[in-house]
N, C-alpha and C positions, 0 to 999 in steps of 0.2 A: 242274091235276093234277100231281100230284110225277111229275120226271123220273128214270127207272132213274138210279141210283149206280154207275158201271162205271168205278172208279178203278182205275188198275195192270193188269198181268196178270188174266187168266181165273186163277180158280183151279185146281190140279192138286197131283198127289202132293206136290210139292216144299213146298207152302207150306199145305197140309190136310192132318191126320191124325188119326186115330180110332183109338183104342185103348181095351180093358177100363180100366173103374175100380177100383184095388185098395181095398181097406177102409180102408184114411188116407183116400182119395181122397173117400170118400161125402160128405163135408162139400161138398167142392166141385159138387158136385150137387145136394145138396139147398140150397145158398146159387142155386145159377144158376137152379135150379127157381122161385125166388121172382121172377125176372124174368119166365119162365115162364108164370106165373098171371097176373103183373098182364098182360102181355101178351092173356093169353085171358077176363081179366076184362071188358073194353071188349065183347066179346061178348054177357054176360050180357043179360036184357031188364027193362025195367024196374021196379023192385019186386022183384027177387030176392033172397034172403038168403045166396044161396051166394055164395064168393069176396071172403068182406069180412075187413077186417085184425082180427085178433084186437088183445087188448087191450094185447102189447108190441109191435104195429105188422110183425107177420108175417102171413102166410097158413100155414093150416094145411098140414102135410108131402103130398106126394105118396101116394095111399093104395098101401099095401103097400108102402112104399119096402125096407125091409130084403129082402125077398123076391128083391132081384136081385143079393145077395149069399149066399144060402142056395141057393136052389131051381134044378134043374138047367135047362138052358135057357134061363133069363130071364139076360140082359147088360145091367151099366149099361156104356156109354161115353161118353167124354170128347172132346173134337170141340177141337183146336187148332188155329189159325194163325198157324204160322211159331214152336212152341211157346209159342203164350200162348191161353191157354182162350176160347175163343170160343161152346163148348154145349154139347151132350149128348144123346144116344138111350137109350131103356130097349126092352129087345125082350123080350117074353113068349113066351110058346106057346098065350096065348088067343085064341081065335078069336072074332070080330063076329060068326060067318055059321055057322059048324059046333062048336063048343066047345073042337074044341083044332085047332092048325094046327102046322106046326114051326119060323115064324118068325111074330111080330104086334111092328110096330112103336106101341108102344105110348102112345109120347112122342119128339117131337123137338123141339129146338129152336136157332137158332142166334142169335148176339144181335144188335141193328139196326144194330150197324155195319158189322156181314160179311154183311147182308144186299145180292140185288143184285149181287153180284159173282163169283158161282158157285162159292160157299163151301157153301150149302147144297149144292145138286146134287153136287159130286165129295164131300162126306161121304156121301150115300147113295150115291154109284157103288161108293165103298170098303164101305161097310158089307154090300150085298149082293152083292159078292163075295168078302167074309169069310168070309159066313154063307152058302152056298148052301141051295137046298133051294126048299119051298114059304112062299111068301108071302102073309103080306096086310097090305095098309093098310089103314086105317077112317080118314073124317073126318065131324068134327059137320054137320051139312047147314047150320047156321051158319056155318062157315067158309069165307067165298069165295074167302079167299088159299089156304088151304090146298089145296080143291080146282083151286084154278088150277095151283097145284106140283108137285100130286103127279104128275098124270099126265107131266109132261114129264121130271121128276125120274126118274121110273120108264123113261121110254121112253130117258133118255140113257144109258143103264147098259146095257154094248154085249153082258153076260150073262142080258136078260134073254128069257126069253118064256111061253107059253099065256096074255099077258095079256089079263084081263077085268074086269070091271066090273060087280060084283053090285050089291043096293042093301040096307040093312039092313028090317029086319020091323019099324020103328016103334017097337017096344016095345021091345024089348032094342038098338036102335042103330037111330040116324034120322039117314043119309046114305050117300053111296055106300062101298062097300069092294071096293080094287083088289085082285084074284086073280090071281099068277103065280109063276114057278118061278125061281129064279137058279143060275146054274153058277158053278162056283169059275171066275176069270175068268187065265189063263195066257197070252193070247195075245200078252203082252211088247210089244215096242215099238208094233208095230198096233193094239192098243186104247188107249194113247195118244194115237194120231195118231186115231184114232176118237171117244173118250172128248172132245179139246182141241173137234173140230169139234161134237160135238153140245152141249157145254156154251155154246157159242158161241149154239146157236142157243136153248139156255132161261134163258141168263143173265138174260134179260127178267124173267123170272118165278120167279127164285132168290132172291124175299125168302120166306126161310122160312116155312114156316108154325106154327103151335102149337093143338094140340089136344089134351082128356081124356080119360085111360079115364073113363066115364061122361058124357062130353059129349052129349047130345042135342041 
């Protein structure tokens, strides 16, 4: 069994940041997207036709990529450490569970080398304290990493709560989808020193995960 990767420091603000993608910037998302897929292609089962390379050895674009440069609501960002690109989140306002929500994170990814070392976790601490409001995640009921992350990902974020734990209807999403609330998070130096100890404890489990809108 592969041992956790927990080289250097825990990560924290100092060496993670997450920021809007500006429209230069789309390129660089829709290139990290392609690690992205082949990532969540290993998932696929066998005999599938979906997630196979086209014929200049790409995978087709993310669907509705432009959308989170247009449409109010939807944010792509850009996931760095120590300023060199390491992934990216796209956040919508679709809902899994109810049809529109005020945040759905709808894509995350972070790449295998900053996996493991709680690189993912403090991007999502920052991101839902960005974005306050109401949340959900959704992950493919395929996904084992993924659901082994979220929950802890979520629980480390010292702004969050009402969280719960719906499950999708089958048909329109097949896995669970976590339901909760985040506050703009102000509490300065104390959620720091909160933020470093809870990271500590899901660093375990801070190999990112990756999942589709329309994964089943």
């Amino acid at each position: 069994m592969r041992e956790p990767r927990l080289l250097g420091p825990i990560a924290d603000e100092e060496t993670v940041s997450v920021r809007l993608a500006s429209d230069s910037e789309r390129t660089s998302i829709e290139r990290l997207s392609q690690f992205y897929i082949y990532d969540f292609s290993e998932m696929e089962p066998p005999g599938s036709n979906e997630m196979e390379f086209g014929e200049q050895g790409r995978y087709s674009s993310l669907p509705e990529i432009d959308s989170y440069w247009r449409v109010e609501g939807f944010r792509p960002l850009l996931i760095r450490v120590k300023d060199r690109l390491a992934g990216f989140a796209l956040i919508n306002t679709r809902s899994r569970h109810s049809g529109r929500v005020e945040h759905n994170m709808a894509e995350f990814f972070v790449a295998r080398k900053h996996r493991r070392c709680g690189v993912a976790t403090e991007a999502v601490c920052q991101i839902l304290a960005r974005y306050p409001g109401h949340w959900e995640i959704a992950v493919a009921q395929r996904n084992l990493a993924a659901r082994a992350f979220w929950p802890r990902a979520i629980g480390a974020a010292p702004n969050v709560s009402e969280l719960v734990q719906l499950e999708g209807d089958g048909e329109h999403w097949r896995g669970p989808i976590w339901s909760f609330r985040s506050a703009t998070d102000d509490a300065g130096s104390d959620r720091d020193v909160m933020r470093h100890a809870r990271a500590e404890r899901a660093v375990s489990a801070s190999a990112d995960c990756v999942f589709l809108r329309g994964g089943m």
